[in-house]
N, C-alpha and C positions, 0 to 999 in steps of 0.2 A: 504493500500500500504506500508505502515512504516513496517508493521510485515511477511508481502511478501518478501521486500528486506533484512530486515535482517535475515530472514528465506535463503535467498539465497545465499547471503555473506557465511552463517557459512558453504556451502555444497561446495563453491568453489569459487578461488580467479578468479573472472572471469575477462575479458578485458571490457568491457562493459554490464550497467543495464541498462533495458531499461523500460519506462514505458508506458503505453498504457491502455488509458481509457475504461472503458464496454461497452460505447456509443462509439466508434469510430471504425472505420469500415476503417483498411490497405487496401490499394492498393496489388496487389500482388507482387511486386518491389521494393516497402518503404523499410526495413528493409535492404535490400542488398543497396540499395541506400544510407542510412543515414549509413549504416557502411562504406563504399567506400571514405564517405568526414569528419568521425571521425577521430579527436585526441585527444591524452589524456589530452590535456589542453583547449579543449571547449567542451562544453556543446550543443548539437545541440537538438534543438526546431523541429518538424513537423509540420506547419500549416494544418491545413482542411477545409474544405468548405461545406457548408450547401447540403442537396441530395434536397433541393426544387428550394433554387434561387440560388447556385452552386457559392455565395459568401464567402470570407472568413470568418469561424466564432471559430476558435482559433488559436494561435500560438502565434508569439513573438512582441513585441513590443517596439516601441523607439519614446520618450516621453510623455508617454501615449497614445498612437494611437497604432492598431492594423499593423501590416506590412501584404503587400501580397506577395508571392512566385515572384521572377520575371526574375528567372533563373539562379541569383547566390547567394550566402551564403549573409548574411546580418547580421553585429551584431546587437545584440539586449539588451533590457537592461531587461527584466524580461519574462516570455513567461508562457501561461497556459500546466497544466503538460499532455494535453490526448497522446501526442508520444512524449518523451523526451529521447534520446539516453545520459546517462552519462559515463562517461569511468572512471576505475578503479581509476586512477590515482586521481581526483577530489571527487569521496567518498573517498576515503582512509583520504583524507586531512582535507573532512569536516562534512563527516557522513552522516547520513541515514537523512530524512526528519523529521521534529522537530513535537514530537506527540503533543504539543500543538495546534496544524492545525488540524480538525478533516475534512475539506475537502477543499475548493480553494484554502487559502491562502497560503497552503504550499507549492504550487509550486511557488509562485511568492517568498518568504521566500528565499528558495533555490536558485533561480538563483539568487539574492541580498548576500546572504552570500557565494554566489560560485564567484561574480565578488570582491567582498572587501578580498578575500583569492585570489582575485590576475588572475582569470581565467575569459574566454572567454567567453559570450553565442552567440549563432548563428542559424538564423535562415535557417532552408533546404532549398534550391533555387526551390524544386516542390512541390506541396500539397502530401500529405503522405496519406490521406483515408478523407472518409464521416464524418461528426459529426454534427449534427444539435443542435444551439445555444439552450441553458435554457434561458429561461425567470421567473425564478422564481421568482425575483422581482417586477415584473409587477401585478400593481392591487392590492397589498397588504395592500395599505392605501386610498382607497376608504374608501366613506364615507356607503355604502352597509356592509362595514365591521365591527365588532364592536371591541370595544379598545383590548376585549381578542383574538379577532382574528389576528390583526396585531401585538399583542403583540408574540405570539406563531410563529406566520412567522418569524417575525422580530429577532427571538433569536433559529430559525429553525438553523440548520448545515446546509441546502441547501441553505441556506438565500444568502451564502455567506462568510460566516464566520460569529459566532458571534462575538456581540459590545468586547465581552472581548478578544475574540480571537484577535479582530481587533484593540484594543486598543494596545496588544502586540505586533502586527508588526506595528502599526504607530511608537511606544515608541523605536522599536529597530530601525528600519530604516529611521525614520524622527526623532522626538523630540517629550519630553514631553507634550510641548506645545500644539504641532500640535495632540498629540494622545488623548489629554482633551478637547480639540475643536471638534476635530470628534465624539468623543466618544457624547459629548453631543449635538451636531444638529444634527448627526443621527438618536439622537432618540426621536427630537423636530420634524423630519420630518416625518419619520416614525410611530411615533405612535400617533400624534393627526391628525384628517383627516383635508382634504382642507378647511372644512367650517370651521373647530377651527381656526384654522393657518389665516385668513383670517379672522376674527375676532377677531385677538389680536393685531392688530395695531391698530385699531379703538378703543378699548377698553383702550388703552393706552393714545391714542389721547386725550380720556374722562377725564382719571385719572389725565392726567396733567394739562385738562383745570379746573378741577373742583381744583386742588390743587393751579390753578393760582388765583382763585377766592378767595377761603380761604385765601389766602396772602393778596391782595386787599384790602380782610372785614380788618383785622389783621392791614392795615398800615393807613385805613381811621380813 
């Protein structure tokens, strides 16, 4: 998508870019619609909805929770990118999507570096088309699975972002702190299975009893 919109920029200074995922499926009235309630200083999100249980399964969000369509615009604070109407005015200001994202997290990126440069996001007041959710995370750290298996999902670009990728939007949009924290129980969680994980508090338990003992012998 990064080499689309800049490929389209150079051919003309358009009023509005708009993006739209390979899995999502427009209504036939979205795009006349989402330009109808554009301006150049927000950023308007299209939520969608699942074609099996016809729930929402992308769009925009506000504090972490998913928002649904409720018939008028609603700001949002970050929104997944499969319909996202941007208007001239807001790339111009802050550029094409940052190719260190090689897949999700670059829309959430964007609409966090589109609101700190001072502009709107907002989500569509109607679902915009079909999209049914990825689960690709799902199942990935079973114990069925073995360590090079979760390890290869786990650092997959569908995964989610990888850990590095992810480390650089925690580091620019939260803190170091908090991006050295995730970066490392992401991957306490993900790649040792249940029965590990669930076995190293007990193991621990051990170590400390038997080092209490050692003390013990040591002061009798």
């Amino acid at each position: 998508m990064h080499l689309a919109w800049k490929t389209a920029a150079q051919k003309f200074d358009y009023d509005y870019y708009l993006w739209v995922n390979d899995d999502t499926f427009l209504f036939p009235s979205s795009i006349f619609s989402l330009l109808s309630f554009g301006t150049q200083d927000t950023i308007l999100c299209g939520a969608t909805k699942s074609p099996t249980n016809f729930l929402v399964s992308y769009g925009g969000y506000m504090n972490n929770q998913m928002l649904s369509p409720n018939g008028s615009l609603q700001v949002c604070e970050h929104f997944n990118g499969n319909c996202v109407l941007v208007p001239n005015k807001i790339f111009r200001k802050i550029g094409n999507l940052d190719f260190n994202f090689s897949h999700n997290l670059g829309d959430f990126d964007y609409g966090k570096r589109a609101v700190k440069a001072g502009f709107t996001l907002a989500l569509h007041k109607d679902y915009v088309g079909l999209c049914e959710r990825n689960n690709y995370q799902e199942n990935h750290f079973l114990t069925k699975n073995t360590f090079r298996k979760r390890l290869i999902k786990f650092y997959s670009v569908k995964f989610g972002g990888t850990p590095i990728e992810r480390f650089i939007y925690d580091y620019r949009h939260n803190d170091l702190k908090y991006a050295i924290k995730y970066f490392y129980n992401s991957h306490y969680y993900h790649l040792l299975s249940v029965e590990t994980r669930e076995k190293i508090p007990k193991l621990k338990s051990r170590i400390k009893g038997f080092l209490k003992k050692i003390y013990q012998l040591k002061r009798s």
